[in-house]
Structures are given as C-alpha cells and as structure tokens.
C-alpha angles and dihedrals in degrees: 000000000000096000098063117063125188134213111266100181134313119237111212104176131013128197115265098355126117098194130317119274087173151343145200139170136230109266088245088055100233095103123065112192105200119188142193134219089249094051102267101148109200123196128205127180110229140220110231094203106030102029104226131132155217132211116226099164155349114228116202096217087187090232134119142193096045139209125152140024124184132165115211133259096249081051086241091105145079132176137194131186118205140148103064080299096306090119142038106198103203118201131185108230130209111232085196093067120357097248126141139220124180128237110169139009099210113215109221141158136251077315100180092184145006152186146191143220120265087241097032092253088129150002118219123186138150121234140212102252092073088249092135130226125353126201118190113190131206117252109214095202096057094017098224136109125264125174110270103166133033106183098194117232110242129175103187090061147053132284091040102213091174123148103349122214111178140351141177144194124239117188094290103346127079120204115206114198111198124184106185110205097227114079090225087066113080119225114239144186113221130190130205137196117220115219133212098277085043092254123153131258122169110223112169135010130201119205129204125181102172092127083062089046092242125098154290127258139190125200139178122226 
C-alpha cells in the first residue's frame, strides 16, 4: 500500500535545533541532514527498512536565514544555502559515516534556487536581481568554486530568462523555470546543455501566456 503511511516516531526536540528550515537525505538513504533556520546542521543515521532514526551530532554551519540543504548526486557533497541566499556553504561528506567537513563557504548574491552537477563540477542557480543565471565551476587546483559563467536575464529575447524560480540538472541538461511577477511576462521553461568545461547553452525554450489568455509555445535554439 503506497498510498497509507504510519507513524514511525516523532521527534520533539532535537540537540542543538531550534526548529527545521529544511531537510534532505543521502542519496543511499542512510543519512538524514536536518537544518535550522540559524544554520545548526543535525545528522542522523537512518534505517533503510524501518525509518527510524538516530541522532549522532549537531554542525554549526555559522549561517543563518536558511533555505535549502542538498546533498549531491555522487553522495560527496553537501550544499547549504543561507543568508537570504548571499552564501552556499559546500561540505564533503563522509558516506562512512555521514559526517561533514566543510570546504567552502560560497559568496553569492539574493540566490532563490540551485542546483549541482551530477559529479560536483559545478553549482548552477538563478537569483533574485534579474541578473539571470549563474554557473560556478569547480577548480581542481584549489578545489573551491568560483563564478564561470553569468547568463544575463532578458525579457525582449529568447530565450526569456527573466526571474528564475527554480532550476535542476539532469544529467547534461539543465531545466530553468522563470515566473515573472508582471502578467505581460510570460512564464518559461528554459533548458540548458552543459559542456565539457560545465559551461551553459541554451538549447530549447518553452513559452506559456495563460495568464494573458493566448497560448504555449515551444522552440529550439
């Protein structure tokens, strides 16, 4: 039965959280990342069949104003988004036994969503200035992120990257959704091709103006 679920446990308190901002699991599901709205990052090792869980610690990430945790696809990463979206804080995580250690704090600026690379050669995510699309790529020398890539929003040309609100990877392709608050914008969905150097391409674009009462419309680049 899929469609019933039952109560496992109920956490009421938790060391060292004042309440969840967010959470996110390891992509083997052993691992379940839980974090607070001030930046306290707590780890419990999970029990595939039952659910439950244990608590092993509680990481001061020193952010604050949450709003996103994800661990990466390979299961090294993880990635916190704080600030109000000013800063990604990136930590290598131990699949052997969850724990964290961080590498980077990422400045950034008003970010609303991001998104990694399958393999953490880059982090993509669209912000709140209207600036458009940023891609930060992974320097193998220092082994930190530094902006590559700033795709700039426009609103008179295809492909309309204008107020992005969310966006994902998906094993080369990136997909960008934008909302633009005025009704005379139309809302798209863009999507992108990542190249060797994980740099961005937009390939295709897809149009709605519902909200004007006309049509939808899809286009390749």
């Amino acid at each position: 039965d899929n469609e019933t679920l039952t109560l496992v446990e109920s956490l009421s308190a938790i060391t060292g959280l004042s309440d969840i901002a967010a959470s996110t699991l390891s992509d083997d599901g052993n691992y379940l990342y839980v974090v607070s709205s001030d930046g306290a990052i707590a780890i419990f090792t999970r029990n595939a069949s039952s659910g439950e869980l244990v608590y092993l610690e509680t990481v001061a990430s020193g952010l604050g104003d949450i709003s996103d945790i994800q661990v990466g696809a390979d299961g090294n990463q993880l990635y916190l988004m704080g600030e109000s979206g000013d800063a990604i804080a990136i930590y290598n995580r131990a699949s052997s036994d969850g724990s964290l250690t961080l590498i980077q704090t990422l400045v950034t600026e008003n970010l609303v969503s991001f998104t990694a690379a399958a393999d953490g050669s880059a982090i993509y995510a669209v912000d709140g200035n209207y600036s458009g699309l940023l891609v930060y790529t992974l320097n193998s020398t220092t082994g930190e992120f530094q902006l590559t890539q700033s795709i700039a929003a426009a609103t008179g040309s295809a492909p309309y990257l204008f107020t992005g609100v969310s966006i994902e990877t998906v094993g080369d392709y990136v997909y960008v959704l934008t909302n633009p608050v005025s009704s005379t914008l139309a809302d798209t969905l863009i999507v992108y091709q990542r190249s060797s150097d994980s740099t961005l391409s937009a390939v295709a674009y897809a149009v709605s103006y519902t909200h004007l009462r006309a049509h939808e419309t899809r286009h390749d680049l």
